[in-house]
C-alpha positions in Angstrom: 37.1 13.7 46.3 36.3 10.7 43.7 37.8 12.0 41.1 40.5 13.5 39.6 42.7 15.8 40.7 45.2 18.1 38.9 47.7 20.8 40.5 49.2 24.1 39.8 52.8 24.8 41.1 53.4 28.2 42.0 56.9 30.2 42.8 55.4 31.9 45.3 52.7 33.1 47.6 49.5 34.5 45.7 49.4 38.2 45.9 45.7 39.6 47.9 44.8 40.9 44.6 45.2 37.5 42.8 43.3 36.0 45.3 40.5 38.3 44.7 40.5 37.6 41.1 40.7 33.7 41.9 38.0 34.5 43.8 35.9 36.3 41.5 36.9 33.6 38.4 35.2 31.2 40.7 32.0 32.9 41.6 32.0 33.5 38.0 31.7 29.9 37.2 30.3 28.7 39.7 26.4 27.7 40.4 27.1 27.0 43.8 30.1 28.3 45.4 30.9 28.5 49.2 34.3 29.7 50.5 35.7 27.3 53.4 38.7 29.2 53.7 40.7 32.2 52.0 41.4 30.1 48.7 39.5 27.2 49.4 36.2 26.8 47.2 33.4 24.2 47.7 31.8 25.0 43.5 29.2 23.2 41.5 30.8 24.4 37.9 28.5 23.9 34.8 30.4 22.3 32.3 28.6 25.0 29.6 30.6 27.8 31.1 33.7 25.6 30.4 32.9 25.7 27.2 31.2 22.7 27.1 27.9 22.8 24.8 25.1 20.7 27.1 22.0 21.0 25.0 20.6 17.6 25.1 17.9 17.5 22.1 17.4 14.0 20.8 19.9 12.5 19.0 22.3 15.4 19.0 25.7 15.3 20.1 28.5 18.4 19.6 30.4 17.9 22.7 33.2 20.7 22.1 32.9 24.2 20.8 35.6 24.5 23.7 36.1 28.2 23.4 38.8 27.4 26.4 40.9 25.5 24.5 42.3 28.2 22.5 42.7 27.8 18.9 42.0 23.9 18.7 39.3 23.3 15.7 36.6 21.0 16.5 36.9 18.2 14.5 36.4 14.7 14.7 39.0 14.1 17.1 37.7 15.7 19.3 34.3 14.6 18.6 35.5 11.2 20.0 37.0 12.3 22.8 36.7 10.1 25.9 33.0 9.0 24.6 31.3 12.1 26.2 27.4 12.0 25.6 25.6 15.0 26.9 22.1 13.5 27.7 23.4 11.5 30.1 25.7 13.7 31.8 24.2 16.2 34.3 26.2 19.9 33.4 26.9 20.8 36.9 30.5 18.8 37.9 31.4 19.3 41.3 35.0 20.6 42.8 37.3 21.4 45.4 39.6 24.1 44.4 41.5 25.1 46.8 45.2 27.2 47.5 47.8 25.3 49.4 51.0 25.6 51.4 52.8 27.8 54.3 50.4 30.0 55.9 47.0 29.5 53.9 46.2 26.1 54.7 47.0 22.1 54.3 50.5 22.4 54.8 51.3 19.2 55.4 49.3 17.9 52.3 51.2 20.5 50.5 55.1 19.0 52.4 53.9 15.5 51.9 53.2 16.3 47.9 55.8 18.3 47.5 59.1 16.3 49.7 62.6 15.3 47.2 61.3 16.6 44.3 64.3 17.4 42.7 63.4 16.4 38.6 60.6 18.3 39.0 62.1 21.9 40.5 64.7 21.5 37.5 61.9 21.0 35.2 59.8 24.0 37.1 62.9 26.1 37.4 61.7 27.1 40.8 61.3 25.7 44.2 56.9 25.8 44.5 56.0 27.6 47.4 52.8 26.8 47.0 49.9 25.5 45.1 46.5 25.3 43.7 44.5 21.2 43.5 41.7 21.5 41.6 39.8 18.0 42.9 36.8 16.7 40.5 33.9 15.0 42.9 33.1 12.8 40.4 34.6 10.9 38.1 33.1 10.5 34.6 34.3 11.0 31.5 32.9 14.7 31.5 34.7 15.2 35.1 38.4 14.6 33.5 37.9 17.3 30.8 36.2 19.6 32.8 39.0 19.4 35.4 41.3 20.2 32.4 39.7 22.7 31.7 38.7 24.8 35.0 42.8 24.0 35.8 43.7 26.1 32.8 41.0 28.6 33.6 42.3 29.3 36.9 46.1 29.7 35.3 44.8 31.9 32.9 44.2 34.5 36.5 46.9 33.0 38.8 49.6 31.8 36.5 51.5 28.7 37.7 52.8 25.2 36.0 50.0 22.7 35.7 51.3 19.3 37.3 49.2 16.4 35.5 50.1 12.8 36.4 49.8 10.3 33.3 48.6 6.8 32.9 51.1 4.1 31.4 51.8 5.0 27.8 50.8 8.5 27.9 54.2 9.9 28.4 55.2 10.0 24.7 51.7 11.3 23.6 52.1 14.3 25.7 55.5 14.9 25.6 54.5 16.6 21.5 51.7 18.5 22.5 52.0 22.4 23.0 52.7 23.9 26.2 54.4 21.2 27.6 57.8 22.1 29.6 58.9 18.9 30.4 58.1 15.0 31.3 58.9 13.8 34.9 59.1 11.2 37.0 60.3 7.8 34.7 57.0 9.3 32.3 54.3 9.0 34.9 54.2 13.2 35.4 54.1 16.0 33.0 54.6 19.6 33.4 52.9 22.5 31.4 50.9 25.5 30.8 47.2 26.3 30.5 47.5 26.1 26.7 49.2 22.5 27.5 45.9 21.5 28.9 43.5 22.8 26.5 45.9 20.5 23.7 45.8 18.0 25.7 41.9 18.1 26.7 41.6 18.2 23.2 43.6 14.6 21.9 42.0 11.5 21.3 44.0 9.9 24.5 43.4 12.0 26.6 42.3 11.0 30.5 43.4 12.2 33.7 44.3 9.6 36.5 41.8 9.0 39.3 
């Protein structure tokens, strides 16, 4: 994928009937959605049922109701956040979203991302067992906060810690925001809930890394 990507540690294996409702969360969403794999999705995901308002009349711009990020207000941070103009921004942001780890697929992706990881289990206060990457297929401004967004949407069903790498100087911008359970890796990784990534969706600085 060409974008990015973000992850969600889990402390262990994901239960039949929380694949189902993973399942069903993605359908949901989903304009196109093809199932590779028990867990792994193939979606088209209009940003609108994100929470993302598209209408694209003439000169009109209200990029965030953003019903998904909780309690945040819109306001004019989040008015200029990361620059988003909806006409020229087609709604339907592609994905790969797909479950991880001993005996459901990519192990050795999941070893390889998961090897001496010691900071982060303290942090996590668990060992992960397995995971969930939820991989953007493009990378626009719109594909950052969408992938913020459809992460913390999946947590919402299958619980988890979302695992968010950051760009230089976002360490200390993060580390305030709520939901956040702990900064990692010299400040280049941060650790959180859903309701971290709706707040963090939400702030002026925000942008994933590619």
């Amino acid at each position: 994928m060409s974008g990015p990507t973000l992850a969600i540690e889990l402390a262990e294996p994901l239960a039949p009937a929380s694949l189902q409702e993973f399942r069903a969360l993605m359908v949901g969403l989903s304009s196109h959605f093809d199932e590779k794999r028990p867990g792994f999705f193939d979606v088209n995901v209009p940003v609108e049922r994100l929470g993302v308002d598209d209408r694209r009349e003439e000169d009109w711009q209200k990029p965030f109701p953003l019903p998904l990020l909780g309690n945040a207000s819109v306001d004019e941070e989040l008015k200029a956040l990361v620059g988003f103009n909806p006409q020229r921004e087609d709604g339907r942001r592609p994905f790969l979203v797909y479950l991880m780890g001993p005996g459901v697929g990519d192990e050795s992706i999941f070893e390889a991302e998961h090897a001496d990881e010691p900071e982060v289990e303290a942090i996590l206060g668990f060992r992960p067992t397995h995971a969930v990457n939820v991989s953007a297929g493009c990378n626009r401004e719109i594909d950052h906060v969408a992938t913020a967004l459809l992460t913390a949407a999946v947590m919402d069903v299958i619980g988890g810690v979302a695992n968010v790498e950051l760009l230089d100087g976002q360490g200390s911008v993060v580390a305030g925001l709520p939901g956040v359970l702990g900064i990692a890796g010299d400040d280049w990784m941060a650790l959180g809930s859903a309701e971290f990534l709706r707040a963090w969706a939400g702030h002026p600085d925000f942008r994933l890394v590619k």
